[in-house]
Each structure stands twice: as C-alpha cells, then as structure tokens.
Backbone as JSON, one array per atom type, in Angstrom:
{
  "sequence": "XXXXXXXXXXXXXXXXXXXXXXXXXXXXXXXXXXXXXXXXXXXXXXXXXXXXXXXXXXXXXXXXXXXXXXXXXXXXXXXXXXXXXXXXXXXXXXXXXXXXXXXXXXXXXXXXXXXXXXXXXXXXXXXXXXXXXXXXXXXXXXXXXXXXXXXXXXXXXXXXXXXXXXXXXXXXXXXXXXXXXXXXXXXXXX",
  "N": [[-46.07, 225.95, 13.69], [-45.14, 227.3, 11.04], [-43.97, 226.02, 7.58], [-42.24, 227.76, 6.31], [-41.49, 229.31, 8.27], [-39.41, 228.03, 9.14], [-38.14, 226.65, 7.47], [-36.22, 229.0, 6.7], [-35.06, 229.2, 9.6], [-33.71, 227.29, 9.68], [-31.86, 227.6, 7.75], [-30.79, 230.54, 8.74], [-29.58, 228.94, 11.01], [-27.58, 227.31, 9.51], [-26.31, 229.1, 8.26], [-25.11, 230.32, 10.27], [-23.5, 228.81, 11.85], [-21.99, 228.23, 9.67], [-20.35, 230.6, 9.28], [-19.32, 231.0, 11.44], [-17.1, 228.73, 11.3], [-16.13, 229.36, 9.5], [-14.53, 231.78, 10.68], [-13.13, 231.03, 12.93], [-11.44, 229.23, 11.34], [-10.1, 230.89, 10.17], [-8.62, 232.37, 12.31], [-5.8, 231.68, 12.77], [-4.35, 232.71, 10.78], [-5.26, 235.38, 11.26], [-3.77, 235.95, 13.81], [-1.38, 235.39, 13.56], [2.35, 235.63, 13.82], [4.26, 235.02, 16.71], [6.67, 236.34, 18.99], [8.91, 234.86, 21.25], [10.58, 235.65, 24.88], [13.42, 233.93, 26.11], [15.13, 234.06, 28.78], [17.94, 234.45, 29.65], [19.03, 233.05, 32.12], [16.15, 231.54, 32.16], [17.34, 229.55, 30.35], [19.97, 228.85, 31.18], [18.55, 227.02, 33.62], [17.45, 224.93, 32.32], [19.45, 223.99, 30.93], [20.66, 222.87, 33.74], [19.43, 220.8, 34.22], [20.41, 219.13, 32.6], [22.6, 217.89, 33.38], [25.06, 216.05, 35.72], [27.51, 214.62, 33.35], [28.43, 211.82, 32.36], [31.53, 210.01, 31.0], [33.4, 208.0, 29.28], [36.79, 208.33, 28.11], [38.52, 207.45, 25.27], [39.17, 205.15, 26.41], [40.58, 205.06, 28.63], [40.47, 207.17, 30.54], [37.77, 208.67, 32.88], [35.28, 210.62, 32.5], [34.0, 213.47, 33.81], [31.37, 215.87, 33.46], [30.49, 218.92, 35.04], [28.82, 221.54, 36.46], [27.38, 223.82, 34.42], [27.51, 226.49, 32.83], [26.37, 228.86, 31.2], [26.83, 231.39, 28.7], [25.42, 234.27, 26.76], [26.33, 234.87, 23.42], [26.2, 237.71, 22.01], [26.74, 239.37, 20.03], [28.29, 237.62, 17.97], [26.52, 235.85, 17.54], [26.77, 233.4, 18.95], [26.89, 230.83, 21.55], [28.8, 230.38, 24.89], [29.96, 228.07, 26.85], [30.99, 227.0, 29.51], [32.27, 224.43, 31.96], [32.84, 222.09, 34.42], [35.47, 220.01, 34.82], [36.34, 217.02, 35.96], [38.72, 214.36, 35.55], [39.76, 210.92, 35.41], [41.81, 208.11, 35.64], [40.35, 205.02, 35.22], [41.53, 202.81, 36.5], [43.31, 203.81, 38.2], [43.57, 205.67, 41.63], [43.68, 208.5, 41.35], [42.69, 211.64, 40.54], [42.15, 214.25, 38.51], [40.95, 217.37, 38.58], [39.9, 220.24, 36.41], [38.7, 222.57, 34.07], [36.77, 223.04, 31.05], [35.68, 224.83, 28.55], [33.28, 225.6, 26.2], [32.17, 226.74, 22.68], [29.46, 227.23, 20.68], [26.8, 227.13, 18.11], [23.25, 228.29, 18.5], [20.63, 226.28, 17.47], [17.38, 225.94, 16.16], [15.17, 222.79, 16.59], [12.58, 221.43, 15.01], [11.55, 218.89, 15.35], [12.24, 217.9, 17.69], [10.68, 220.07, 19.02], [12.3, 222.22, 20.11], [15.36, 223.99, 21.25], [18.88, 223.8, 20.1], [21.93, 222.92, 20.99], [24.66, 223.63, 18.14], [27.54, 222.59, 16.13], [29.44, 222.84, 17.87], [32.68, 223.88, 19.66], [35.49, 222.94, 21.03], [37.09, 225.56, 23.0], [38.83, 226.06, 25.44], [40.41, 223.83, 27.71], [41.7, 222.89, 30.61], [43.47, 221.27, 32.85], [44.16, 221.0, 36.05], [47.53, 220.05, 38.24], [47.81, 218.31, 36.2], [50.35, 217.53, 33.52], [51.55, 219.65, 31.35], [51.97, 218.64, 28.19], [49.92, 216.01, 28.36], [47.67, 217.12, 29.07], [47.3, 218.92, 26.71], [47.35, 217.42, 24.68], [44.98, 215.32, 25.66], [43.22, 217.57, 25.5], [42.44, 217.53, 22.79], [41.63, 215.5, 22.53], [39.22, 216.04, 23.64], [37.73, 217.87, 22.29], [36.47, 215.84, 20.09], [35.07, 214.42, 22.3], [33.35, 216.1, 23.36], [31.65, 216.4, 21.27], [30.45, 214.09, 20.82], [29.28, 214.06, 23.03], [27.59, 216.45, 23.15], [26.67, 216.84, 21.28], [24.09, 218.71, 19.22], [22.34, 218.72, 21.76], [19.55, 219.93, 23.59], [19.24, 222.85, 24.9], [17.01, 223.84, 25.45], [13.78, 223.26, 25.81], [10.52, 223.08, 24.64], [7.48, 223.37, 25.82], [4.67, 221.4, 25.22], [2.23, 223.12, 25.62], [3.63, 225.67, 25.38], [3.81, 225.98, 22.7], [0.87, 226.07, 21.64], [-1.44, 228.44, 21.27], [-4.26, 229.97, 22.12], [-6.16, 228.35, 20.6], [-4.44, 228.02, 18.37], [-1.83, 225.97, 16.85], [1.42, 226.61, 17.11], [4.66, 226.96, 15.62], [8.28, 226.93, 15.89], [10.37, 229.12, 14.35], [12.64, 231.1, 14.24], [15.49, 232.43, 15.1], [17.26, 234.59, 17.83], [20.18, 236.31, 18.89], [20.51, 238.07, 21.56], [21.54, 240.26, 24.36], [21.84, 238.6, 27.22], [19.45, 237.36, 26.43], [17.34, 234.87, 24.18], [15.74, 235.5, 21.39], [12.59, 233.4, 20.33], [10.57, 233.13, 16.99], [7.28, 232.65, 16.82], [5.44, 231.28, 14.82], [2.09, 230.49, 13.29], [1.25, 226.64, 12.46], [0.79, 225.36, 9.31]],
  "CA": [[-45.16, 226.8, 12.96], [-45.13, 227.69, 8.97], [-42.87, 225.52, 6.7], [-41.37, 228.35, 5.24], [-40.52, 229.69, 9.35], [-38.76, 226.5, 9.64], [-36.53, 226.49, 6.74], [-35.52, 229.77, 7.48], [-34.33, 229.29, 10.87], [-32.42, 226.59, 9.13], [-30.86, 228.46, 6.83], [-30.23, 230.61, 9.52], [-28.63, 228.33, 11.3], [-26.78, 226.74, 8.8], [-25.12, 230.51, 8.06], [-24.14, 231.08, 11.38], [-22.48, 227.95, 11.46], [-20.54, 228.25, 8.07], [-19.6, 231.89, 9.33], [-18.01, 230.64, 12.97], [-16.18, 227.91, 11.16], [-14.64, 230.37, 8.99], [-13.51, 232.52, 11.64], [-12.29, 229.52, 13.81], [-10.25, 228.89, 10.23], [-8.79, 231.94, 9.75], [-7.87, 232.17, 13.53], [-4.42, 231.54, 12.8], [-4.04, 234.15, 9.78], [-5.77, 236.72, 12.25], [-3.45, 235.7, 15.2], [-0.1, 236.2, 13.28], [3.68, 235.41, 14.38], [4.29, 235.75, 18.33], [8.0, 236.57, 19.7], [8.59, 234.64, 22.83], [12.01, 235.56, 25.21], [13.72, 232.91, 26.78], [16.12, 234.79, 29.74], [19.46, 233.74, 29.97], [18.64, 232.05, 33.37], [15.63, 230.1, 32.08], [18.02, 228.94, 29.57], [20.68, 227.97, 32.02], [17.56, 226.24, 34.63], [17.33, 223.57, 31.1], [20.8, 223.0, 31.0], [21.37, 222.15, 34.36], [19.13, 219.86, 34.53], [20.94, 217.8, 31.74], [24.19, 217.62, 33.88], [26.2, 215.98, 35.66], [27.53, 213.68, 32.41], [30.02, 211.1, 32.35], [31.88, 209.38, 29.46], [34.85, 207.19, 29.34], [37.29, 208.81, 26.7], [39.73, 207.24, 24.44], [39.08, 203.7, 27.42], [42.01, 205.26, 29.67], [40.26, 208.05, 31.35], [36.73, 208.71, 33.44], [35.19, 212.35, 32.66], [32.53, 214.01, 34.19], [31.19, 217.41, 33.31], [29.6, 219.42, 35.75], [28.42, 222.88, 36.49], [27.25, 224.04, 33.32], [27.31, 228.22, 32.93], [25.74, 229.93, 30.13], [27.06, 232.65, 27.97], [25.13, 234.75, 25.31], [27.5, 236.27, 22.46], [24.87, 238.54, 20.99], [27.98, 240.32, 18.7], [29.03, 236.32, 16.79], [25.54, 234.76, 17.31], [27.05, 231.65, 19.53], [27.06, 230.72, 23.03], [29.87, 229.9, 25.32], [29.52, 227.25, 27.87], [31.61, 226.31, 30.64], [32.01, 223.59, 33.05], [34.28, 222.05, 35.28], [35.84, 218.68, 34.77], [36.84, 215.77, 36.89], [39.11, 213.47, 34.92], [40.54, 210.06, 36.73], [42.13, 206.91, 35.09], [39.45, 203.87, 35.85], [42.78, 201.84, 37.16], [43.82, 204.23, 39.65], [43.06, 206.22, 42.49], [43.88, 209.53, 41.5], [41.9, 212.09, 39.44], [42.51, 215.37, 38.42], [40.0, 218.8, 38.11], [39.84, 221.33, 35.61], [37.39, 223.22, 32.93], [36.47, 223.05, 29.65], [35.0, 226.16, 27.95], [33.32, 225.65, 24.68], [31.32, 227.69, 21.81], [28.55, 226.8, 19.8], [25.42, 228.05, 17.86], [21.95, 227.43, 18.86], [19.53, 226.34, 16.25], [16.02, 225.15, 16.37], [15.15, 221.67, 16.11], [11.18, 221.22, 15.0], [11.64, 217.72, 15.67], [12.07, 217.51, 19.09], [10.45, 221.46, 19.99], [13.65, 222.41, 20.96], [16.67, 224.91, 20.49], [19.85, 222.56, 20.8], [23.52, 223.24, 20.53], [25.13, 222.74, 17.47], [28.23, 223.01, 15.94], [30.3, 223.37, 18.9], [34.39, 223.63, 19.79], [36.66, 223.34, 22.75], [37.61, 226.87, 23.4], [40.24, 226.29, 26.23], [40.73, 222.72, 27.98], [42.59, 222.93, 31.79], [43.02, 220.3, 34.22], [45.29, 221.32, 37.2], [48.03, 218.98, 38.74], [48.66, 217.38, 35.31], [51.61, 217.99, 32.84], [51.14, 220.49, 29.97], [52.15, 217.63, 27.3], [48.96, 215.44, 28.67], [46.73, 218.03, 28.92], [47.2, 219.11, 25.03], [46.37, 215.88, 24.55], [43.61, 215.41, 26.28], [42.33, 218.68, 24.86], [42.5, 217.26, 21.16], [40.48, 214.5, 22.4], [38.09, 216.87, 24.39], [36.6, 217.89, 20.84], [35.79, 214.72, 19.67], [34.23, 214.15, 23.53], [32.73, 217.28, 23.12], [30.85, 216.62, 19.67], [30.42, 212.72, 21.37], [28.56, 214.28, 24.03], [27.04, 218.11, 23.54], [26.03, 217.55, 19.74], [22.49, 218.99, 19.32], [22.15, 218.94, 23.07], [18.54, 220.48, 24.13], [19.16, 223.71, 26.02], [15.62, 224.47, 26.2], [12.87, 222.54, 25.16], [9.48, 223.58, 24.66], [6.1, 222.28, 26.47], [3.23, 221.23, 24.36], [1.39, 223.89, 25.79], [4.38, 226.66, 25.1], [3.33, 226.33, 21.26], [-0.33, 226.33, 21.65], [-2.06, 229.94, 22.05], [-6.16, 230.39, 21.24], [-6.03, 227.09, 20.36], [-4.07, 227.32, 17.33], [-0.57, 225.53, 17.26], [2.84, 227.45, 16.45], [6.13, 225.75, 15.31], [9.31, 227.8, 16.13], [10.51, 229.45, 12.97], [13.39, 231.84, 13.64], [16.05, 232.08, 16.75], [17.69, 235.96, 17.31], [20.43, 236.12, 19.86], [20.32, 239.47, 22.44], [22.53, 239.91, 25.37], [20.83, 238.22, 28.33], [18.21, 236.34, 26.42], [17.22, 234.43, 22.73], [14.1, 235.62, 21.32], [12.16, 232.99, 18.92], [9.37, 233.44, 16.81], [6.47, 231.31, 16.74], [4.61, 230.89, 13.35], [1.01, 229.72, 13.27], [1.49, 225.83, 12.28], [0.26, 225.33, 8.19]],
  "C": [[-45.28, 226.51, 11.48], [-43.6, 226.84, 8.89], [-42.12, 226.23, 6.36], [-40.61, 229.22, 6.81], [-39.48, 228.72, 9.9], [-37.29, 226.26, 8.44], [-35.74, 228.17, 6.54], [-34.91, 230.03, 8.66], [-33.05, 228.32, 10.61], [-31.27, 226.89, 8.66], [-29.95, 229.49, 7.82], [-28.98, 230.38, 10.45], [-27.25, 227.6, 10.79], [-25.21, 228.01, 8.52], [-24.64, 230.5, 8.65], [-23.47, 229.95, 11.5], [-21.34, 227.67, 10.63], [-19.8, 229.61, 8.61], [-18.61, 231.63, 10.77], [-17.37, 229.51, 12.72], [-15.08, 228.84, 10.22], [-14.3, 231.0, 9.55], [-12.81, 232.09, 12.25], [-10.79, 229.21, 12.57], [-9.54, 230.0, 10.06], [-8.12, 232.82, 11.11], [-6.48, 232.23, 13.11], [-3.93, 232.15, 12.01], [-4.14, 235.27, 10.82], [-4.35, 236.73, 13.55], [-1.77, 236.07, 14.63], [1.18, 235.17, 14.14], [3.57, 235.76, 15.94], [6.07, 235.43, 18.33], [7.83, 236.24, 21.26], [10.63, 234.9, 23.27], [12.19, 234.6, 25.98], [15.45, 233.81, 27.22], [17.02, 233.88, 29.59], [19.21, 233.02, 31.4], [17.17, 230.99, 33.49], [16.92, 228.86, 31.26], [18.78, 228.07, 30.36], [20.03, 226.63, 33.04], [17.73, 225.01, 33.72], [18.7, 223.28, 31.0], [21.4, 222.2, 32.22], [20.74, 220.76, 34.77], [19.72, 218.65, 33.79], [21.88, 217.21, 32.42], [24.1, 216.9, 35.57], [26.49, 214.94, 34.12], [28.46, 213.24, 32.32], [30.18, 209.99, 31.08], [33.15, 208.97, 30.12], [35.41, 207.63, 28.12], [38.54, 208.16, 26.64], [39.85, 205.35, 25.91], [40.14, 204.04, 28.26], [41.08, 206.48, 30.68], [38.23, 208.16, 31.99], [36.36, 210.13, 33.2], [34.06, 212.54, 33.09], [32.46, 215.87, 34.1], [30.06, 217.62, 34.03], [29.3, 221.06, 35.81], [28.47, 223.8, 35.3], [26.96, 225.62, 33.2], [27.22, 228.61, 31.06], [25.73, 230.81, 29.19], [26.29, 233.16, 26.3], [25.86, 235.51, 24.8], [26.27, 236.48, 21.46], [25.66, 238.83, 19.52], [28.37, 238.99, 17.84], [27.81, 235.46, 17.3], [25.64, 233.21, 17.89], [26.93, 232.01, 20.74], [28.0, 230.45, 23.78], [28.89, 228.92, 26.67], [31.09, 226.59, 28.67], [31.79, 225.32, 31.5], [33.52, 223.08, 33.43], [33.61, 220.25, 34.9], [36.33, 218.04, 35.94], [37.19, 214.5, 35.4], [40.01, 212.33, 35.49], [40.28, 208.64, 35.95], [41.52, 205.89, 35.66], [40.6, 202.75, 36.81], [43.69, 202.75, 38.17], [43.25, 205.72, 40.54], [42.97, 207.79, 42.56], [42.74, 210.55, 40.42], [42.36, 213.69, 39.67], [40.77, 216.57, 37.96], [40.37, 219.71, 37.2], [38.38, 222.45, 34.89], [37.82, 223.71, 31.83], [35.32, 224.6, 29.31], [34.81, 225.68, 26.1], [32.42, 226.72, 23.85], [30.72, 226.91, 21.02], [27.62, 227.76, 19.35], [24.25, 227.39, 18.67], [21.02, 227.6, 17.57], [18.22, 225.4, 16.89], [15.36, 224.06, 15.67], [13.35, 221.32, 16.11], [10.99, 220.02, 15.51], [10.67, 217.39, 17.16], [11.72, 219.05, 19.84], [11.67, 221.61, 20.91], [14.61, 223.21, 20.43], [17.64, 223.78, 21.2], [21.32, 223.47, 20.38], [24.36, 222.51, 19.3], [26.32, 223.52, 16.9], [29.4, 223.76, 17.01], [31.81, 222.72, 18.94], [34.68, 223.62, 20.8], [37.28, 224.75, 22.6], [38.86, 226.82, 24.31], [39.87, 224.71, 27.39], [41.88, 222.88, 28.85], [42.31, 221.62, 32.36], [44.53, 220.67, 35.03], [46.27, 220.24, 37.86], [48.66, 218.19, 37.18], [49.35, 218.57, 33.87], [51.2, 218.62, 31.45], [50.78, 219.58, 28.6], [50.94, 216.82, 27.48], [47.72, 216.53, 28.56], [46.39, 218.25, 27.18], [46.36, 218.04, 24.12], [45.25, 215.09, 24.7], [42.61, 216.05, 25.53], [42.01, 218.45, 23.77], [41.31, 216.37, 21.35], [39.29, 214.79, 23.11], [37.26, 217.49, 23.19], [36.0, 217.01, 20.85], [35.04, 214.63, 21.29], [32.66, 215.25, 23.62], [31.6, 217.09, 21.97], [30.18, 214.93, 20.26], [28.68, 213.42, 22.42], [27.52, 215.35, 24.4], [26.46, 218.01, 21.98], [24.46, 217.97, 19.49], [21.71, 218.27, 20.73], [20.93, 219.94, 23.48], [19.19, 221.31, 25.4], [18.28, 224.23, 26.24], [14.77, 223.84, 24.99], [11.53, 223.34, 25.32], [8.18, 222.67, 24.99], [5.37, 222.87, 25.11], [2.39, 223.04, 24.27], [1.9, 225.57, 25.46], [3.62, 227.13, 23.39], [2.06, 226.09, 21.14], [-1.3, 227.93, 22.04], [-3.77, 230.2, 21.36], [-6.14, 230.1, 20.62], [-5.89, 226.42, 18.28], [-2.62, 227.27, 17.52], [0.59, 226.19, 16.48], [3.86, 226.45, 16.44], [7.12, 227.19, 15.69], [9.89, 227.84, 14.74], [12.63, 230.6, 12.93], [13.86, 231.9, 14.97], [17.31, 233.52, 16.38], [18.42, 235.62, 18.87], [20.58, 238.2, 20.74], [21.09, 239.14, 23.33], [21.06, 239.6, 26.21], [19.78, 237.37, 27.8], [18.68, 236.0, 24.82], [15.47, 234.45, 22.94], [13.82, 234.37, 19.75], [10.87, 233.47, 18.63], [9.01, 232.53, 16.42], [5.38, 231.98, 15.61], [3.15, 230.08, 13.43], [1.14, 228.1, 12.21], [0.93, 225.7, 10.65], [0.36, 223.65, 8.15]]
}
C-alpha cells in the first residue's frame, strides 16, 4: 500500500471518530427534557412500604402509625395523608385507636433522587374512647410528632436506572401536581 493511502485512511478514521464523539456529546442537547407520571397508586405502593412507625411521644405514650392513604390536591398543590393510630401508655395495659390526617407539599430532593414530604400539618387528630381535653392535647403534640417523624419523608424514590435514558443521566427538575398522579420532569444532567 502507498503512504499517502495510509494516511488517508487515517485521517479518515480519525474524522469519523471526532464526528461520533460529537454526536455521543450532544446526545443530551438532542434528547431534551422527558415528563415522567408517577400514578397515585405507585405513589401510595412507596409509602407503604415505609410504615408501620412507632415513636414514644412526650415519654408517656407509645404511637404507631399505620395504614398510610394518599391524597392528591391538584387545586392547593399539597397532599393529604391519612393513617390510623394506636396510642397506649408504656405503664399500662390499655391503648386507644384513632387517625391522624395530615397535609403537606411534595418537593424534590436531588440528594437522595427522591420527592419527599415537606412542610407538613396535623389536619384533624382522633383517638376514640379517650376524653376530648386529652385528645387536644395530644393533637398539639401530634405536630411536633408529625414534623419528628414525616419531615422530608421519601414518598417515592427513584432507581438509578429511572434517571438514565440512551445513556445519558437526568436529574429531576420540576414536580406538577394532577388529580390522580405527579408528573416530574427530567432534565439531561450538566
């Protein structure tokens, strides 16, 4: 073979190389924002796995929150969440049931790939069997338990492989609430 067919195939080669690394690079310009939905019943599937959760409040009482239910408020951008209590003084035998209903936002935590609950309140605080005056009481200290226990709380986390698409990596950028679901959008990573 000729010297001069030899450094042309080089060159060649060398082009097509520089030209499929710049396409590979601008992959993620080309590829754009993606909108992913997350159903109101995946959502709930990630919360229940967090639950049951128990706390000792104020050293007088035993709480456990269980059955964790879901609500999207599309119209005020928060969530409601529900569950049922079991509350029962560590020194005696009795315990009482109720449910707690609270509200929060959801925001997205880059951190930990995750939308979490934040900024949440006690909405309405029952327990059945015990005396209005105790209850109230209770309920005051069911915030603070509440913010103790639910503060930036992962209701849906994201796999590795969720923010990976034709193998360039997205970060979650923006969180829209809809009835029935929360759509985010995923941003090609910079």
């Amino acid at each position: 073979m000729k010297q001069g067919d030899m450094t042309r195939r080089r060159m060649l080669a060398t082009m097509a190389a520089a030209a499929g690394s710049g396409l590979l690079a601008s992959c993620a310009t080309v590829i754009g924002p993606r909108r992913v939905e997350l159903s109101q019943s995946r959502l709930q599937a990630g919360l229940e796995r967090r639950f049951p959760l128990h706390n000792r409040m104020l050293e007088l009482f035993d709480v456990e929150l269980t059955r964790p239910r879901l609500a999207i408020m599309p119209d005020t951008d928060r969530v409601g969440l529900a569950l049922d209590v079991s509350v029962a003084p560590p020194f005696l035998r009795q315990s009482w049931n109720g449910s707690l209903a609270l509200s929060g936002h959801l925001v997205l935590d880059n951190v930990r790939n995750a939308v979490v609950l934040s900024a949440s309140h006690v909405d309405s605080f029952d327990v059945e069997g015990m005396d209005s005056n105790r209850v109230r009481d209770l309920g005051r200290a069911a915030d603070v338990l509440v913010n103790q226990l639910l503060r930036d709380m992962p209701v849906y986390s994201f796999r590795p492989e969720d923010l990976r698409y034709a193998g360039v990596q997205f970060v979650p950028t923006r969180l829209e609430t809809a009835p029935g679901a929360l759509f985010v959008t995923l941003e090609p990573a910079r």
